[in-house]
C-alpha positions in Angstrom: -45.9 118.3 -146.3 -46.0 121.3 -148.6 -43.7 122.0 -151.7 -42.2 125.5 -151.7 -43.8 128.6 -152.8 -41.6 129.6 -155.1 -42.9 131.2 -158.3 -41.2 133.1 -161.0 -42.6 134.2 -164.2 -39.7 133.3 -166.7 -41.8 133.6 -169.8 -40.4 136.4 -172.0 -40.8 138.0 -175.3 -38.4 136.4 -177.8 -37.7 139.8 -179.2 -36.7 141.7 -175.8 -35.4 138.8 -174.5 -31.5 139.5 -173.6 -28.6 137.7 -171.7 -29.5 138.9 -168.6 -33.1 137.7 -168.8 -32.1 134.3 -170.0 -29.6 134.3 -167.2 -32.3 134.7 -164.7 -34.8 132.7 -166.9 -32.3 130.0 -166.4 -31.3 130.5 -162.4 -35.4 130.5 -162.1 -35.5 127.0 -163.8 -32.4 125.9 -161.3 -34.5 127.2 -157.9 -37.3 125.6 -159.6 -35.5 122.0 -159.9 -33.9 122.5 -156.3 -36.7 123.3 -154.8 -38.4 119.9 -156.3 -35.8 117.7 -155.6 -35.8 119.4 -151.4 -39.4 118.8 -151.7 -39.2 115.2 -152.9 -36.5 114.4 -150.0 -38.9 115.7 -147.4 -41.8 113.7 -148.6 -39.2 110.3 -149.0 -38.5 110.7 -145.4 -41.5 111.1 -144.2 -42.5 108.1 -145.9 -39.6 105.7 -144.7 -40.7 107.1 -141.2 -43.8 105.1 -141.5 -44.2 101.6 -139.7 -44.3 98.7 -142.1 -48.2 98.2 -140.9 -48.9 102.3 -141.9 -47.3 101.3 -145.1 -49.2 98.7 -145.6 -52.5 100.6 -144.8 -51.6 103.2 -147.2 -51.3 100.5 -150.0 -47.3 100.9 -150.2 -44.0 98.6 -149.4 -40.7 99.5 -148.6 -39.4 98.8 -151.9 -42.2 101.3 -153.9 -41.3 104.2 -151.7 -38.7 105.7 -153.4 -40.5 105.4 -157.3 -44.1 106.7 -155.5 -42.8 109.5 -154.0 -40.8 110.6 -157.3 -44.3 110.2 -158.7 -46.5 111.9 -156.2 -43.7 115.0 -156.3 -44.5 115.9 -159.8 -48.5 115.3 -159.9 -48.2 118.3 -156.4 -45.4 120.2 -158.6 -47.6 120.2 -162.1 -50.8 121.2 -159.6 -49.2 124.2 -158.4 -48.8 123.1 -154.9 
């Protein structure tokens, strides 16, 4: 399970910034946050696909799935992968 490749470069200079760049600036930041939110859907169902005895194994219960996997989505988002 991979996040999406999706990079854009939304840093700008504040002087030549203009409405069009923040417009795309902020369409970037809305791929960005879809793209998270897909990703972190994929990785819940995988999870709730596991037995209760892989869960177990894995050091996780039913209940911790959906907080862990909200977790685990932002440590892979922050590392860029």
């Amino acid at each position: 399970m991979r996040s999406p490749d999706l990079t854009f470069c939304t840093q700008t200079n504040r002087q030549t910034e203009t409405p069009q760049s923040r417009l795309i600036a902020g369409l970037a930041d809305g791929f960005r946050w879809m793209a998270r939110k897909l990703a972190e859907q994929r990785r819940r169902s995988a999870v709730m696909e596991l037995s209760d005895d892989q869960l177990k194994d894995i050091g996780l219960s039913r209940g911790q799935i959906e907080s862990d996997v909200h977790v685990s989505s932002h440590y892979w988002n922050n590392k860029g992968l």
